[in-house]
C-alpha positions as protocol buffer text, in pm:
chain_id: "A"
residue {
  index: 1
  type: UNK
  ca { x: -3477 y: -75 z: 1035 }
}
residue {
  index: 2
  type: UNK
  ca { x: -3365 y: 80 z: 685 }
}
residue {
  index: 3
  type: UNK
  ca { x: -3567 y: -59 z: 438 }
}
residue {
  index: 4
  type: UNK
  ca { x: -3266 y: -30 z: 160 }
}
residue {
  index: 5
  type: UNK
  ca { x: -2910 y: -242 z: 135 }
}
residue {
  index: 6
  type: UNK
  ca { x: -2647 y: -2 z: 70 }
}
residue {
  index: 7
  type: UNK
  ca { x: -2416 y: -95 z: -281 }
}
residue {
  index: 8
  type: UNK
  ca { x: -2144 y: -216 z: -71 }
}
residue {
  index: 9
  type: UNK
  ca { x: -2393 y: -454 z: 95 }
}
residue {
  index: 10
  type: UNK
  ca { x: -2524 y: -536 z: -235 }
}
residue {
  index: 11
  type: UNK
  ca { x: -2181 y: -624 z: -412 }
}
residue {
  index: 12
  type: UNK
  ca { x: -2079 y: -858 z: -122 }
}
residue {
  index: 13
  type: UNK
  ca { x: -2439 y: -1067 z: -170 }
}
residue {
  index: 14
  type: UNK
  ca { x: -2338 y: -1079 z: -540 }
}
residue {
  index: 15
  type: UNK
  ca { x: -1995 y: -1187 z: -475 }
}
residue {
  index: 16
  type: UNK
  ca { x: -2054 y: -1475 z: -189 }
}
residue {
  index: 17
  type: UNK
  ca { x: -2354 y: -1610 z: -373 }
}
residue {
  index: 18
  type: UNK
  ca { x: -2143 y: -1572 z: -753 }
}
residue {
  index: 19
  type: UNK
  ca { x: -1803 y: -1752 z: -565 }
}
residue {
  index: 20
  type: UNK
  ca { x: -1992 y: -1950 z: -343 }
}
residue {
  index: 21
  type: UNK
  ca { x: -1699 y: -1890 z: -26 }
}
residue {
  index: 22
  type: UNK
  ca { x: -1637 y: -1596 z: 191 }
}
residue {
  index: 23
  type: UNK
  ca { x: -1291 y: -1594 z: 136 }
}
residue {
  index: 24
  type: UNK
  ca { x: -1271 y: -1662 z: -242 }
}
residue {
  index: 25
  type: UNK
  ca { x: -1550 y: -1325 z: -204 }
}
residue {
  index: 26
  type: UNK
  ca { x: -1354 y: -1154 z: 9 }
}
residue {
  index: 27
  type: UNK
  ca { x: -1063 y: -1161 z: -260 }
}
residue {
  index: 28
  type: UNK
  ca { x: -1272 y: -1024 z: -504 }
}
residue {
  index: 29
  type: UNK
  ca { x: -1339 y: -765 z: -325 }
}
residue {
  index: 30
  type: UNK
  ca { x: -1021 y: -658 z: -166 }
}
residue {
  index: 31
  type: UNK
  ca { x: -1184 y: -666 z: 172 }
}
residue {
  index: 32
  type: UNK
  ca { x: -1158 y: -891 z: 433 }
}
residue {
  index: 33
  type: UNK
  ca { x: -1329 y: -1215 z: 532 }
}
residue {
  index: 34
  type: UNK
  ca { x: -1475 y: -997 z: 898 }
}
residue {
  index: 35
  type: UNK
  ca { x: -1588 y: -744 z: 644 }
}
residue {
  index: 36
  type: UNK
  ca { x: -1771 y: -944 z: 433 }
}
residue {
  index: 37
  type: UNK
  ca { x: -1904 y: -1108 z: 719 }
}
residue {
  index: 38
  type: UNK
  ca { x: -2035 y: -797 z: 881 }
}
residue {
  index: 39
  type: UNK
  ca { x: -2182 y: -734 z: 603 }
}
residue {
  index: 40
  type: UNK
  ca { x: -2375 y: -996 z: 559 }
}
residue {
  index: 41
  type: UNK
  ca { x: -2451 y: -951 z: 909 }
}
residue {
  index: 42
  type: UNK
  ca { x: -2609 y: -598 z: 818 }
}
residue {
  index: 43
  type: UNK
  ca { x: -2861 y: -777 z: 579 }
}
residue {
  index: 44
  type: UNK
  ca { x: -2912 y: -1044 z: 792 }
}
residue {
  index: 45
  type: UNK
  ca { x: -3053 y: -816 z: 1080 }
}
residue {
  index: 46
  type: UNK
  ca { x: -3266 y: -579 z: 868 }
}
């Protein structure tokens, strides 16, 4: 287990918790509602 979040990682957290939705995150982002949710994924599991 890594004990750090990568930036990417980081800025989707910020994003779902500031918009509250994956998708309204995901637009923010430019990425897509599986990669946000992988994402958090990635946290989840460390």
């Amino acid at each position: 287990m890594k004990p750090h979040i990568s930036l990417k990682q980081l800025k989707v957290f910020v994003a779902v918790t500031q918009h509250q939705t994956l998708t309204a995150a995901s637009e923010t982002l430019f990425l897509s509602k599986a990669a946000v949710s992988m994402s958090l994924s990635e946290l989840e599991n460390r």
